[in-house]
PANUGU-720220 format. One line per 10 residues: number of its first residue (from 1); for each residue x, y, z of C-alpha. Coordinates in Angstrom, 3 decimals, decimal comma. Layout:
! residues N
NUM> X/Y/Z ~ ...
END
This chain:
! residues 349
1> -0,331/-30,044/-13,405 ~ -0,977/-27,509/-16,536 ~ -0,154/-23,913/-15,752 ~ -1,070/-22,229/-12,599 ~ -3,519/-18,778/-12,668 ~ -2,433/-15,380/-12,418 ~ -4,193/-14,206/-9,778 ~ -6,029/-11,187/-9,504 ~ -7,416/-9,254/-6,659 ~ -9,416/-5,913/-6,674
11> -9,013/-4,029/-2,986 ~ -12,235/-2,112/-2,919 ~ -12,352/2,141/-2,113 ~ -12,982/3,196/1,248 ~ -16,913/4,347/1,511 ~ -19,800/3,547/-1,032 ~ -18,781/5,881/-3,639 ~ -20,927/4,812/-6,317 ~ -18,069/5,687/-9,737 ~ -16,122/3,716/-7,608
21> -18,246/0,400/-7,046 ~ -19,358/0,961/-10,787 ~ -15,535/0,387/-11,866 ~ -14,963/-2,451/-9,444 ~ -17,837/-4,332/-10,454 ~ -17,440/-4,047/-14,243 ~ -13,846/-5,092/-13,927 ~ -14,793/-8,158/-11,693 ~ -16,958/-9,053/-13,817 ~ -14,898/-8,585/-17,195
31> -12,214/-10,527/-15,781 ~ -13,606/-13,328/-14,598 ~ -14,639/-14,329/-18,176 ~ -11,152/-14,843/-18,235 ~ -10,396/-18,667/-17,505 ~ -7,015/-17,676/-17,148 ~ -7,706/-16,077/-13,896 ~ -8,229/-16,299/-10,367 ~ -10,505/-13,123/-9,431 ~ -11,186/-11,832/-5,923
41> -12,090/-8,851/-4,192 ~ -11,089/-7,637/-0,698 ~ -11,605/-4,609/1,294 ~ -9,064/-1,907/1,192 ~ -5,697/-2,777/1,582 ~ -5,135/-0,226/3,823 ~ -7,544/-0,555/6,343 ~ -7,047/-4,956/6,657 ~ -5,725/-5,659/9,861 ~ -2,666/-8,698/10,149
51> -5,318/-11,210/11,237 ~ -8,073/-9,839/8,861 ~ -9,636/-12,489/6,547 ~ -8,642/-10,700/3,310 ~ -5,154/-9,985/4,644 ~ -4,943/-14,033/5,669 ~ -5,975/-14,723/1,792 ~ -3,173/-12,514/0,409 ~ -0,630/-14,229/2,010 ~ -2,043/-17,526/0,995
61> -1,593/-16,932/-2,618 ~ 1,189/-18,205/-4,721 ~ 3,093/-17,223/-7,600 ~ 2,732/-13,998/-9,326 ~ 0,005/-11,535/-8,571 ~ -2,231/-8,392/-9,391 ~ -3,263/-6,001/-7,165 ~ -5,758/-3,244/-8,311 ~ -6,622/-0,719/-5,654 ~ -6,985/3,165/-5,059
71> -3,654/3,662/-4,096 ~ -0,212/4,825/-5,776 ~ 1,272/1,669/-6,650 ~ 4,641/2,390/-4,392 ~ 1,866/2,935/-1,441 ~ 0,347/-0,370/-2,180 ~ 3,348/-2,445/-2,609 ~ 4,814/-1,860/0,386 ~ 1,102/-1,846/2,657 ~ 1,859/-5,349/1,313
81> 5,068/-5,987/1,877 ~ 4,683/-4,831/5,473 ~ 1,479/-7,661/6,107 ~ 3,818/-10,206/4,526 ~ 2,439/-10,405/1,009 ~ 6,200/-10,299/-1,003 ~ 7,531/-10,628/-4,201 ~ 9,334/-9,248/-6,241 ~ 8,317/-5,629/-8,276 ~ 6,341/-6,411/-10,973
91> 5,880/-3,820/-14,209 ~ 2,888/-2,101/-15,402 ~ 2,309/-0,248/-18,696 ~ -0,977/1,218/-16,939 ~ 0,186/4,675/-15,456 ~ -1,398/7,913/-15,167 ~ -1,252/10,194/-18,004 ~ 1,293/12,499/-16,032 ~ 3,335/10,187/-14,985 ~ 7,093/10,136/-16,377
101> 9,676/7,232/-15,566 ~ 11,089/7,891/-12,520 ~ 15,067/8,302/-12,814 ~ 16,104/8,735/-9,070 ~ 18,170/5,954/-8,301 ~ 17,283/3,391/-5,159 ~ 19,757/2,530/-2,613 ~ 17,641/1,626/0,279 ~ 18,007/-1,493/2,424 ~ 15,306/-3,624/0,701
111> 12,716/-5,727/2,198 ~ 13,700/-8,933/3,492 ~ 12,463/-12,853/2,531 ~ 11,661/-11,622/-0,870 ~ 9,959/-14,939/-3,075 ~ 10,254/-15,504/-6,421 ~ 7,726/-14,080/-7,753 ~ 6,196/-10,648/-9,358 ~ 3,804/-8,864/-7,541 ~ 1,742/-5,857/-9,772
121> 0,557/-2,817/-8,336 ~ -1,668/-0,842/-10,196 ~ -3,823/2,164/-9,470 ~ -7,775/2,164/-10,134 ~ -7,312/5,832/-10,474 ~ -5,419/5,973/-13,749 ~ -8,394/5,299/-16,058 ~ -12,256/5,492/-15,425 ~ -12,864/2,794/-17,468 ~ -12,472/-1,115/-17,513
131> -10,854/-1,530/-20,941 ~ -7,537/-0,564/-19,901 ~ -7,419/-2,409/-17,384 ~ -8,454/-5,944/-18,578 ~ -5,855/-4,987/-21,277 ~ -2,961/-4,474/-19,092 ~ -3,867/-7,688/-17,095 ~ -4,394/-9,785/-20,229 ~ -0,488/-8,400/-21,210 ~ 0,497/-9,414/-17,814
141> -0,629/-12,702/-17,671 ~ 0,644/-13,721/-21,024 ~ 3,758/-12,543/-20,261 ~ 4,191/-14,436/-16,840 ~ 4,674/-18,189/-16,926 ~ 1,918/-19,658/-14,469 ~ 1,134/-22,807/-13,353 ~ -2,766/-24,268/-12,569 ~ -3,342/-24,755/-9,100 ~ -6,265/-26,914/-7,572
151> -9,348/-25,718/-5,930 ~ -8,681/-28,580/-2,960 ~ -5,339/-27,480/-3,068 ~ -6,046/-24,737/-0,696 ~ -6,553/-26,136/2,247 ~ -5,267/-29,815/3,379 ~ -7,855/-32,428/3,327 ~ -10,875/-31,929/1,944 ~ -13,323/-28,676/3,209 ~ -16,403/-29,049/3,346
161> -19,121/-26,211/2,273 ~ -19,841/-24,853/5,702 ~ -15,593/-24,490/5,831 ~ -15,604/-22,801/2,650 ~ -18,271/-20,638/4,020 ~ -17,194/-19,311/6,943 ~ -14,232/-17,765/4,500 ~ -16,575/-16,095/2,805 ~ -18,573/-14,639/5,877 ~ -17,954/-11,712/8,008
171> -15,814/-13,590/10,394 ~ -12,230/-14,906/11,781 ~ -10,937/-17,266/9,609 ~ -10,255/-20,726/11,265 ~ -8,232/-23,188/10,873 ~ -5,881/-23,473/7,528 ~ -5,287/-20,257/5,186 ~ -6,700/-20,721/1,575 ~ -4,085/-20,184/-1,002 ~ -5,416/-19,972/-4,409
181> -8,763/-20,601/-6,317 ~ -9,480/-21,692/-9,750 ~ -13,238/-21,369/-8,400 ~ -15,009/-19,897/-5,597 ~ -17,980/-20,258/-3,778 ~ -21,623/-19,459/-3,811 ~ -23,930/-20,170/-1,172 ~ -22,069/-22,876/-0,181 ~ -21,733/-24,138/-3,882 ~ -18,720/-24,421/-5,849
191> -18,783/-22,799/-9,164 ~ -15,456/-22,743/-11,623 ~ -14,569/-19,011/-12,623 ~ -16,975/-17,536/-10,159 ~ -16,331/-14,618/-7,976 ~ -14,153/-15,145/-4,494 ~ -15,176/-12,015/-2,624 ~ -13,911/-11,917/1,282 ~ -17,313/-9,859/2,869 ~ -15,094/-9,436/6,212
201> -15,240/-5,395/6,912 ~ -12,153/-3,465/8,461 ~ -12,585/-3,269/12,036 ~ -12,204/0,582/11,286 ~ -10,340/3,257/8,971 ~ -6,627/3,478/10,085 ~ -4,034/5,601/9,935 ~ -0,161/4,474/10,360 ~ 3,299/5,140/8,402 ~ 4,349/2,593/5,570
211> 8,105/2,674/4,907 ~ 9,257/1,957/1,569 ~ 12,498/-0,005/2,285 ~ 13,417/0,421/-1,304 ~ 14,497/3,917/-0,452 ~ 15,029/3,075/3,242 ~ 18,365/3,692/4,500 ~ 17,839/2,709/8,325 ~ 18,627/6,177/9,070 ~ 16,672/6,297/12,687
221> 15,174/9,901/11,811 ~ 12,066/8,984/12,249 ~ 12,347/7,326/15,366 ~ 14,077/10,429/16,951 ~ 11,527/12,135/15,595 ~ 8,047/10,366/16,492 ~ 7,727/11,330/20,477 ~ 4,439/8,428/20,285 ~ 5,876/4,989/20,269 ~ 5,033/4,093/16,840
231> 8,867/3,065/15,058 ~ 10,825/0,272/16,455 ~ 13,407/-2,010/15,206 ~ 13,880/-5,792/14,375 ~ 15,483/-8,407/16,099 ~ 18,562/-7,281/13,202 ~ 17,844/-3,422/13,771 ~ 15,986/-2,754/10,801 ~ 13,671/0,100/11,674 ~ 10,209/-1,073/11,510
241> 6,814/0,446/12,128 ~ 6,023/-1,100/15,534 ~ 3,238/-0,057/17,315 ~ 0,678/1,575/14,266 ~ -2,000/2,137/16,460 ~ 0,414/4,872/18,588 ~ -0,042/7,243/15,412 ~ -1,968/9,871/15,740 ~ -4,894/10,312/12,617 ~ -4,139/12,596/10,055
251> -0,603/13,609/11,235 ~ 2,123/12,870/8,731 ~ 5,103/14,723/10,320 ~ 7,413/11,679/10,403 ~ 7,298/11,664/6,308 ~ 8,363/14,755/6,490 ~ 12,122/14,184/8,199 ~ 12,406/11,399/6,313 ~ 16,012/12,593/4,282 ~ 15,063/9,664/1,396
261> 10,981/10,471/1,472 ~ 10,656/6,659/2,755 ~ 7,767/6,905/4,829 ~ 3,984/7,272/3,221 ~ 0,532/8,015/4,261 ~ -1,321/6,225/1,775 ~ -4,269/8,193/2,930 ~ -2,806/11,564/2,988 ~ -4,203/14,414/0,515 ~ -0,731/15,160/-0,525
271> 0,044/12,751/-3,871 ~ 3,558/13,044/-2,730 ~ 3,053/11,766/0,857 ~ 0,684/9,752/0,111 ~ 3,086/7,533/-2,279 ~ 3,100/9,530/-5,719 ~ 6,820/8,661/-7,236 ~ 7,205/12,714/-7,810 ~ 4,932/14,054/-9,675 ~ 2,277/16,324/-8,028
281> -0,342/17,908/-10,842 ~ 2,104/18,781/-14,018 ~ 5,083/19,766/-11,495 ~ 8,317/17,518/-11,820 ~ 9,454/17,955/-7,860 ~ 12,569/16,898/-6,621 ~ 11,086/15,031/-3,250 ~ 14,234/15,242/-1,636 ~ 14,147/19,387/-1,292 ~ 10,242/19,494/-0,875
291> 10,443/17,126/2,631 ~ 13,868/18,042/3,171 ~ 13,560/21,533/2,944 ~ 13,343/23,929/6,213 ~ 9,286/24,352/6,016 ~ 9,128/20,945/5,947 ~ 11,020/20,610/9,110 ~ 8,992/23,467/10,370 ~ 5,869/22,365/9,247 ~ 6,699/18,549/10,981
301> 7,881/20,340/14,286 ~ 4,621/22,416/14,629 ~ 2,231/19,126/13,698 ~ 4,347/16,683/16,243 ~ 3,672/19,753/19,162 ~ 0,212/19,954/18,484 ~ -0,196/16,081/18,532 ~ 1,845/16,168/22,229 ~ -0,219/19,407/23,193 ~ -3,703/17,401/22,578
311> -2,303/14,454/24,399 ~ -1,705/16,685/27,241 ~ 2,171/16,821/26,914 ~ 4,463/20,001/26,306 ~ 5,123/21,063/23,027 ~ 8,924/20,159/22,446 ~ 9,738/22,456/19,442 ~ 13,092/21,535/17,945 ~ 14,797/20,537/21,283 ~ 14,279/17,117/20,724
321> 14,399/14,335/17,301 ~ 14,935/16,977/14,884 ~ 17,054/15,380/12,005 ~ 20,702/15,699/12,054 ~ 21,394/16,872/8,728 ~ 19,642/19,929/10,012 ~ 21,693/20,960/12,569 ~ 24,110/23,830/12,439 ~ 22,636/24,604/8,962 ~ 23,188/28,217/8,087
331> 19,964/29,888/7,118 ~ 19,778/30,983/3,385 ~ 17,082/33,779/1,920 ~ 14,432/32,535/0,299 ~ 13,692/31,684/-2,756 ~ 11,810/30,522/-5,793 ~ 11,976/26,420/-4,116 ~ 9,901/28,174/-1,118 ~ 7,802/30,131/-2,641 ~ 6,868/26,859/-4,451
341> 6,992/24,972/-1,337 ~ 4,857/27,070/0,085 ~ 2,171/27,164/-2,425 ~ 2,001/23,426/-2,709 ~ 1,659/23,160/0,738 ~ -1,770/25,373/0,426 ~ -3,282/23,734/-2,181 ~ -5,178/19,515/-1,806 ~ -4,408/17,295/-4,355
END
């Protein structure tokens, strides 16, 4: 066999914005000029269930892999990671203008079953137009050592088109996962570099915690904390997020506690909950004092009552899960940190 494609997927944007869809398409369509590449396009990674098609598809796919989506690239790796799609932290060039290298040093328990291979997170956000995009994936590509795989080679035996199909319709996948293309189909014909698009829509918008393990330190804070059933732990007593559903929408209070900012909302209006690596607008933060500081533990206490209050529970305050390192604290005056805490807390990003 001659060397294998890098593939490429594009996880749409939630909605029909139309700048959006504009960028997706144009890149799709760029790229699959390229017969170095696999190209496909799922719905947001966020919102694919476990047993969703495009979620099935992901895990099928060997070696080394892109992932464009409209996500912070920590945020998507680890949406990933937590469906099963693993590999190893692969390095982009393509970074927001504000971005700096992030110096903070990683001691966290890492994921677990980790293949050999690269997987590249990058965020559609970064650029509004294709160029530097196909640029960064063309650098990519020749710099990873890839080997060809064959179109029958994704399933055992040999599909037919109505097989083929039905991974291509709105519907549960059956039978064996696909687990790379050098072509895809189109109406039920094969074509080689043509466009593998899984049509399968989320069952809905979700909402749940994503822990980066990377910075996870198996602490248990957060499931002290969360009073709704949501953490758990492995059969080795790794915390885990167990029961997503149990979250309650738009509350990120858990992230808050977190003493190694861990936990993300990839949906979240705050960059730095929602997965930034520290940088919020042209402010440098140090994560560590904005969710570690008292408002923050304040600000998670008073979300986490109002969640129990609208479930028809009592309000519990800071009688119950509030993090250790907070205890017997001696308050200090305030100063310029929470005034700036404060202020970021105001404003949407």
């Amino acid at each position: 066999m001659s060397g294998r494609k890098l593939t490429v997927v594009i996880s749409q944007g939630q909605g029909l914005n139309p700048a959006k869809r504009q960028l997706e398409e144009q890149l799709a369509m760029q790229l699959i000029m390229d017969s170095s590449l696999n190209v496909s396009i799922v719905p947001h990674l966020y919102d694919m269930a476990a047993d969703h098609s495009g979620m099935l598809f992901l895990r099928g796919v060997p070696g080394d892999l892109v992932v464009l989506s409209w996500l912070y690239p920590r945020a998507a790796r680890w949406t990933l990671d937590r469906q099963g799609v693993r590999g190893k932290e692969g390095t982009t060039l393509l970074v927001s203008d504000d971005d700096e290298d992030e110096t903070r040093e990683l001691s966290g328990i890492g994921s677990t079953e980790v293949p050999n291979r690269r997987i590249y997170c990058i965020d559609l956000r970064v650029r509004s137009k294709p160029e530097a995009f196909i640029e960064e994936i063309h650098r990519i590509s020749n710099d990873t050592a890839v080997q060809t795989v064959d179109l029958m080679s994704w399933i055992s035996g040999s599909p037919s088109a109505p097989q083929l199909g039905r991974f291509l319709q709105p519907a549960p996948l059956s039978g064996s996962v696909p687990k790379a293309a050098d072509t895809a189909q189109t109406n039920g014909v094969a074509a080689e570099n043509s466009l593998l698009k899984i049509d399968e829509p989320p069952s809905a918008r979700r909402w749940y915690p994503v822990i980066d393990y990377s910075r996870c330190t198996n602490c248990m804070e957060c499931i002290d904390f969360c009073l709704f059933g949501v953490y758990g732990v492995d059969t080795v007593d790794r915390i885990l997020v167990e029961a997503q559903d149990n979250c309650k929408k738009g509350c990120p209070a858990c992230s808050r506690v977190c003493p190694e900012n861990a936990i993300m909302f990839p949906q979240h209006k705050s960059a730095a909950i929602a997965g930034a690596d520290g940088e919020i607008g042209n402010l440098k933060i140090d994560l560590s004092q904005l969710f570690g500081a008292p408002t923050g533990i304040d600000q998670a206490i008073a979300e986490r009552d109002a969640e129990l209050v609208a479930d028809g529970r009592e309000a519990v305050g800071a009688t119950i899960g509030v993090p250790k390192r907070q205890v017997g604290k001696e308050a200090k005056p305030r100063d310029a940190l929470d005034d700036l805490m404060d202020g970021l807390e105001e404003l949407e990003f």
